[in-house]
VOTI-379932 format. One record per residue (C-alpha): residue in three letters; x, y, z. Coordinates in nm, 3 decimals. Each point is the difference from the previous one (the first is absolute). Example, Ala and Ser with C-alpha at 12.3 -4.5 7.8 and 13.67 -1.06 7.14 Angstrom:
2
- res/px/py/pz
- ALA/1.230/-0.450/0.780 $
- SER/0.137/0.344/-0.066 $
END
This chain:
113
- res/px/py/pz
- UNK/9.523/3.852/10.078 $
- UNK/0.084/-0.222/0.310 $
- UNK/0.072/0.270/0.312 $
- UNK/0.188/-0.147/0.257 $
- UNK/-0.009/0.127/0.356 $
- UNK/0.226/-0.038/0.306 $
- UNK/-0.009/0.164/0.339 $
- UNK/0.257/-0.070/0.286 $
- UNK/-0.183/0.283/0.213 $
- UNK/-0.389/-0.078/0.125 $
- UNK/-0.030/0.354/-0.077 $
- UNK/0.078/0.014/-0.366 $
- UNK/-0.178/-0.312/-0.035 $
- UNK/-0.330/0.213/0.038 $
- UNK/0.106/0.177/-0.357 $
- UNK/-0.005/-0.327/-0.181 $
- UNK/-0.351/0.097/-0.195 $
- UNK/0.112/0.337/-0.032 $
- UNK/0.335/-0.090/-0.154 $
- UNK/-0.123/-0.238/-0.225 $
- UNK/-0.252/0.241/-0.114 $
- UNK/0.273/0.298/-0.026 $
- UNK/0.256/-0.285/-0.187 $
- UNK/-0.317/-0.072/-0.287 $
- UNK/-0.115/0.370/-0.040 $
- UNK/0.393/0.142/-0.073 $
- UNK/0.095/-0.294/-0.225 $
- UNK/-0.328/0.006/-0.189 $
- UNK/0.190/0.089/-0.336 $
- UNK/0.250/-0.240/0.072 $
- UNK/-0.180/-0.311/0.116 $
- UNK/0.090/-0.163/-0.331 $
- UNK/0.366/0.036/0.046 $
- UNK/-0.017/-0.061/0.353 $
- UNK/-0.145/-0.343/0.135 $
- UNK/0.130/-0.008/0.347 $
- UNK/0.035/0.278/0.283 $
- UNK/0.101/-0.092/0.335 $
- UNK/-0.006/0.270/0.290 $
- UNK/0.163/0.000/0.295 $
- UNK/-0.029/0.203/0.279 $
- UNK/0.242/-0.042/0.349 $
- UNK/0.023/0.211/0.283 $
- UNK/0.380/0.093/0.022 $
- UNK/0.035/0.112/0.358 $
- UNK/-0.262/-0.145/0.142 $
- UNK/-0.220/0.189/0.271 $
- UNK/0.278/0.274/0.052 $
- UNK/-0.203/0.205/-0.282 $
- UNK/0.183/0.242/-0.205 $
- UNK/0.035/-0.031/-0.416 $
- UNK/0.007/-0.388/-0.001 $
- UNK/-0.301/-0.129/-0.213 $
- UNK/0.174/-0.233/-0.296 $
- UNK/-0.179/-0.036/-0.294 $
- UNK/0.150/-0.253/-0.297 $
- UNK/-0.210/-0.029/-0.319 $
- UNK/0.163/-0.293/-0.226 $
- UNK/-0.137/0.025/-0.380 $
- UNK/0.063/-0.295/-0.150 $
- UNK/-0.003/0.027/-0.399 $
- UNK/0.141/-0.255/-0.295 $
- UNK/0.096/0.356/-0.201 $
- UNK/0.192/0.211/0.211 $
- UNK/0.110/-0.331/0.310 $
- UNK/-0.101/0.111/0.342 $
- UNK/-0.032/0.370/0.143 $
- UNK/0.063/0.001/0.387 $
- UNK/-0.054/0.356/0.181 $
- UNK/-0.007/0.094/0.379 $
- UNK/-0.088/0.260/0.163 $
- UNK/-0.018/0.159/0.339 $
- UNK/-0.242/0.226/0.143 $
- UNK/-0.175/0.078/0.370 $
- UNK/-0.334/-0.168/-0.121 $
- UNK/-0.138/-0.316/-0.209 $
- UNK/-0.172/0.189/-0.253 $
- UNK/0.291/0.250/-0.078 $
- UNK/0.255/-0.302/-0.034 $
- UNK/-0.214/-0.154/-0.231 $
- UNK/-0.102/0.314/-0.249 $
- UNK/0.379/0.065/0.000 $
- UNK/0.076/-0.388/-0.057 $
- UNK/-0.253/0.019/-0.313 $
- UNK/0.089/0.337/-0.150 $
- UNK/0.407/-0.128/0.009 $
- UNK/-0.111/-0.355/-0.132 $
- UNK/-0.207/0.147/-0.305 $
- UNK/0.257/0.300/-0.140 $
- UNK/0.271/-0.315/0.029 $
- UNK/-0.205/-0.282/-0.138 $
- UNK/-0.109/0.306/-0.317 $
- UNK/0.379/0.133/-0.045 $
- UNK/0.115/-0.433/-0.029 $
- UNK/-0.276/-0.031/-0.208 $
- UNK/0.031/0.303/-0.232 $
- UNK/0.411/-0.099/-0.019 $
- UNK/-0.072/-0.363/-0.069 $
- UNK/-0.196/0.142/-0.371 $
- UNK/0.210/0.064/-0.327 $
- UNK/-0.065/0.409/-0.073 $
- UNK/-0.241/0.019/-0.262 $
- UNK/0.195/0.361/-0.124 $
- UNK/0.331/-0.238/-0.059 $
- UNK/-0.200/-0.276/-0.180 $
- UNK/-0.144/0.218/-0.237 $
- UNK/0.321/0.245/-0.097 $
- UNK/0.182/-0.386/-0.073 $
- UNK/-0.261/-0.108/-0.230 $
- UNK/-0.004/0.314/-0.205 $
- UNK/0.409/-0.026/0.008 $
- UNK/-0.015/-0.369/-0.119 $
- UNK/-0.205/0.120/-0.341 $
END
């Protein structure tokens, strides 16, 4: 999987390692449905401080298109467990829609005969 980082703010540029690492370890089950991440981090406000760390994880898959999720919280690291946990429960629900029910397959065939 190819993780793509970008930081406008010199401070979240110091979580590049760790977001890379966080991005591999929660998509670990998913890494063959998922071959690009990008994540973003901006600093909304600037250095007036308050609840302004942005956090935008991109999934890029061929089976359910492209999952974009944002998220804001007052540091790095909670912006980017929030952008991950939103990202994977989407990216599982598209998934899990995008398959035929095996229950309606099976009731068809045994209507068919």
């Amino acid at each position: 999987m190819q993780v793509i980082f970008e930081s406008r703010d010199a401070d979240g540029a110091q979580m590049r390692d760790l977001s890379i690492e966080r991005v591999r370890f929660v998509l670990r089950r998913l890494t063959p449905l998922v071959p690009r991440a990008k994540v973003q981090f901006s600093d909304v406000n600037g250095p007036r401080g308050g609840v302004d760390k942005r956090c935008q994880v991109e999934l890029s898959t061929e089976a359910a298109g492209t999952v974009v999720i944002a998220s804001l919280a007052g540091d790095w690291r909670t912006a980017l467990d929030r952008s991950l946990g939103r990202a994977t429960r989407v990216l599982k629900r598209s998934l899990q829609r995008s398959q035929k029910p095996v229950r309606g397959r099976i009731e068809k065939i045994a209507l068919d005969s």
